[in-house]
C-alpha positions as CSV (number, residue, x, y, z in Angstrom):
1,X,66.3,-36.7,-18.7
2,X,63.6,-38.8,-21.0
3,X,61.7,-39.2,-18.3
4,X,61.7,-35.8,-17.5
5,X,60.1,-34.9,-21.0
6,X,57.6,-37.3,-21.0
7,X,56.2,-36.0,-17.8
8,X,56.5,-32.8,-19.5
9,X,54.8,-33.9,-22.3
10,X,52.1,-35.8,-20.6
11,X,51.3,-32.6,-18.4
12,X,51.2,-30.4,-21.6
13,X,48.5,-32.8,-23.3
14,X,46.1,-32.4,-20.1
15,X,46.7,-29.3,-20.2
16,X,45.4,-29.0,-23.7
17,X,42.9,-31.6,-22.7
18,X,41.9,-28.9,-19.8
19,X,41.8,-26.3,-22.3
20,X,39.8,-27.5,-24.8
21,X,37.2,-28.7,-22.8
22,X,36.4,-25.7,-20.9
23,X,36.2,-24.2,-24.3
24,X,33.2,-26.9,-25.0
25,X,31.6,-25.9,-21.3
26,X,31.5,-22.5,-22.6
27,X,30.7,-23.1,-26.1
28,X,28.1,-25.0,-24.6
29,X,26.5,-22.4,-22.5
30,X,26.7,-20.0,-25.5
31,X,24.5,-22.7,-27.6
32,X,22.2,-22.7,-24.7
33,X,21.9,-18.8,-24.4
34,X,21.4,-18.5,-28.4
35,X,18.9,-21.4,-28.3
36,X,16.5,-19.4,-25.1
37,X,17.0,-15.9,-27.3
38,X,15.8,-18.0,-30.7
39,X,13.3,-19.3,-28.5
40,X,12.3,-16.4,-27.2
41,X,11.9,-14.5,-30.3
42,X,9.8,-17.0,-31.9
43,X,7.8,-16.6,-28.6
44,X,7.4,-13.2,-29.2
45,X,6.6,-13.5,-32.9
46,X,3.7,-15.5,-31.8
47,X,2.6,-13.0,-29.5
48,X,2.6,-10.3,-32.0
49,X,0.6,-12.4,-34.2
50,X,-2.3,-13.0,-31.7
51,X,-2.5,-9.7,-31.0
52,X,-3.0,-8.6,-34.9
53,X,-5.7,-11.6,-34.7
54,X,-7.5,-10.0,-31.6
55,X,-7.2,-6.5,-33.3
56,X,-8.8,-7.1,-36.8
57,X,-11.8,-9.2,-34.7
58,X,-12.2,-5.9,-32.7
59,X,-11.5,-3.6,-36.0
60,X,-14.5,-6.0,-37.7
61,X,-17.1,-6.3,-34.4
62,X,-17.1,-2.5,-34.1
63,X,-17.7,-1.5,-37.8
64,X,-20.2,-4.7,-37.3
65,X,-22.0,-3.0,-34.9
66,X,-21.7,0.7,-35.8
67,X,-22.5,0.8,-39.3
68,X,-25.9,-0.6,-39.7
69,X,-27.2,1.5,-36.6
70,X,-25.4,4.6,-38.8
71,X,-26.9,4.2,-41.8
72,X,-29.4,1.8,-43.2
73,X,-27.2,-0.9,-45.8
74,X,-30.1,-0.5,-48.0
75,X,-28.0,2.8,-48.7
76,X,-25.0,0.8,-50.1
77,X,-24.0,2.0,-53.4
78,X,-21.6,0.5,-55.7
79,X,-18.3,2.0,-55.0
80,X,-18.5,2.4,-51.1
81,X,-19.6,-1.5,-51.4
82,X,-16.4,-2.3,-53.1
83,X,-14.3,-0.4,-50.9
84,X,-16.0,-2.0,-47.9
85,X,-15.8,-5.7,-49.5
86,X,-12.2,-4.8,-50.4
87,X,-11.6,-4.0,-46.7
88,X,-13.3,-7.0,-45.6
89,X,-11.0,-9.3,-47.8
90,X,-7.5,-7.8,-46.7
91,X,-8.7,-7.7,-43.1
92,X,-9.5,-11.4,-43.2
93,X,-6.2,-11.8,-45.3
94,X,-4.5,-10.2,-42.7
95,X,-6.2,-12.5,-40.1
96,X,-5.9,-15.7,-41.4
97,X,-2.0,-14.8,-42.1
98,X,-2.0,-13.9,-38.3
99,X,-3.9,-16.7,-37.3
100,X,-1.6,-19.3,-39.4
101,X,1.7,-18.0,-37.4
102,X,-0.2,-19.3,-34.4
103,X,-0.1,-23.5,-35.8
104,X,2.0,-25.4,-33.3
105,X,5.5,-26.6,-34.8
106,X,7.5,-28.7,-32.9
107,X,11.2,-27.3,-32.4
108,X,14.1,-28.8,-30.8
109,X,15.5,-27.0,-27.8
110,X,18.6,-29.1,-27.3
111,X,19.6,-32.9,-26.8
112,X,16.5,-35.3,-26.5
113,X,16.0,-37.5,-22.9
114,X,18.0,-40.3,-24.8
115,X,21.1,-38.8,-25.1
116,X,20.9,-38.4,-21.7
117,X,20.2,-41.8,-20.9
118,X,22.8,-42.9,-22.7
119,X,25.4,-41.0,-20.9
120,X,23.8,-42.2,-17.6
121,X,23.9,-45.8,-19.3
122,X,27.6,-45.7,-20.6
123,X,30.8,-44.3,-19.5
124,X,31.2,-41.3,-22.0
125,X,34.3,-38.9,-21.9
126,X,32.9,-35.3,-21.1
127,X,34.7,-34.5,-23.9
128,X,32.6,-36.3,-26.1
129,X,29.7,-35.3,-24.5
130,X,30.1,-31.7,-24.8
131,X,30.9,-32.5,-28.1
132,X,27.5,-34.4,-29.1
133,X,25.4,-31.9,-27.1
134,X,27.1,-28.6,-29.2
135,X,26.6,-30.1,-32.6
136,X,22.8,-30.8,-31.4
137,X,22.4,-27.3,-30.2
138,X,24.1,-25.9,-33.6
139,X,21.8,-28.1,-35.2
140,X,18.8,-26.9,-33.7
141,X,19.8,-23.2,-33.7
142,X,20.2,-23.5,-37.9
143,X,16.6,-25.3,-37.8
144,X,14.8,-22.7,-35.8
145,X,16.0,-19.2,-37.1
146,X,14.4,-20.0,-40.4
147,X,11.1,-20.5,-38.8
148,X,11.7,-17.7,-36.6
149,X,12.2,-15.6,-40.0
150,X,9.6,-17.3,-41.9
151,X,7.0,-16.6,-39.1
152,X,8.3,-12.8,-38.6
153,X,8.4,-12.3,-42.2
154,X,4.3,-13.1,-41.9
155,X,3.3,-11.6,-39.0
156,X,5.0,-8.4,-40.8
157,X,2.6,-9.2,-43.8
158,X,-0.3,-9.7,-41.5
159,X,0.6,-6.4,-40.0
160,X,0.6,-4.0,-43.0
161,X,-2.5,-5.6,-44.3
162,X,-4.4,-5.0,-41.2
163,X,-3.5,-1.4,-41.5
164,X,-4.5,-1.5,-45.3
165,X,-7.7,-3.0,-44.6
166,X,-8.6,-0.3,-41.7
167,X,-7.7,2.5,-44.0
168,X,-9.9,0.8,-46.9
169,X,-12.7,0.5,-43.8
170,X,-12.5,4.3,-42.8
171,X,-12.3,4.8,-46.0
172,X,-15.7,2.5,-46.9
173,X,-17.6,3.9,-44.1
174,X,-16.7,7.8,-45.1
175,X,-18.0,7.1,-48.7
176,X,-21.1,5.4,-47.3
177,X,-21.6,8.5,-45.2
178,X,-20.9,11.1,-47.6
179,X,-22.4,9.5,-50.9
């Protein structure tokens, strides 16, 4: 009869064993799927940023090279000048903002070549392994969606001051018409 129970008991711990290890595998492969969509949206922050850069440069070589041929600058009185210099300082706000989302910034995207090594190196339960490789993953996760804010938060910025600065332009370039 006792030895009965102990072979019940043994089965029930691998069973738990079983269990909670294939919640790890797919903890795991959640951690991996929420690190590629943080990864992604900071991918697609980027882009967004680029492209206000590219606009404003477009924005600022057109009204470059429409304005003088237009109207002579010699024409430039005081309160279209302000609205145009006004214009020219939020679009280069709104560039530089842009343009700063673009600086390269290392992020972790899981466990580094030596944890691997080490597994290869040593005999490591899987448990333990899954373990390690989900508490780098939440790690990395926490240290990436504030960057991912951060840089949407200022490509957002960039984004309304662009538009600000191409109203003050039309804006500029209708006084200096009219005036």
């Amino acid at each position: 009869m006792e030895e009965t129970e102990k072979q019940e008991e043994e089965e029930s711990e691998e069973e738990e064993t079983d269990t909670s290890t294939e919640a790890r595998r797919h903890a795991l492969e959640d951690a991996r799927r929420v690190l590629d969509h943080e990864l992604q949206s900071l991918n697609d922050v980027t882009q967004k940023s680029w492209r206000i850069v590219q606009f404003n440069g477009l924005v600022a070589t057109v009204f470059a090279a429409l304005v003088p041929i237009q109207s002579g600058l010699n024409q430039l009185t005081l309160i279209p000048g302000l609205v145009l210099a006004a214009a020219a300082l939020v679009l280069g706000y709104s560039t530089y903002t842009a343009f700063q989302t673009q600086e390269r910034e290392r992020v972790r995207t899981g466990p580094e070549t030596d944890m691997y090594r080490a597994v290869s190196d040593h005999d490591y339960e899987e448990d333990e392994y899954l373990s390690h490789a989900l508490r780098i993953h939440a790690d990395d996760i926490d240290a990436m969606q504030p960057t991912t804010e951060d840089k949407s938060e200022d490509v957002d910025r960039a984004l309304l001051t662009s538009i600000l600065g191409v109203i003050l332009l039309v804006a500029g370039a209708l006084l200096l018409f009219t005036v």
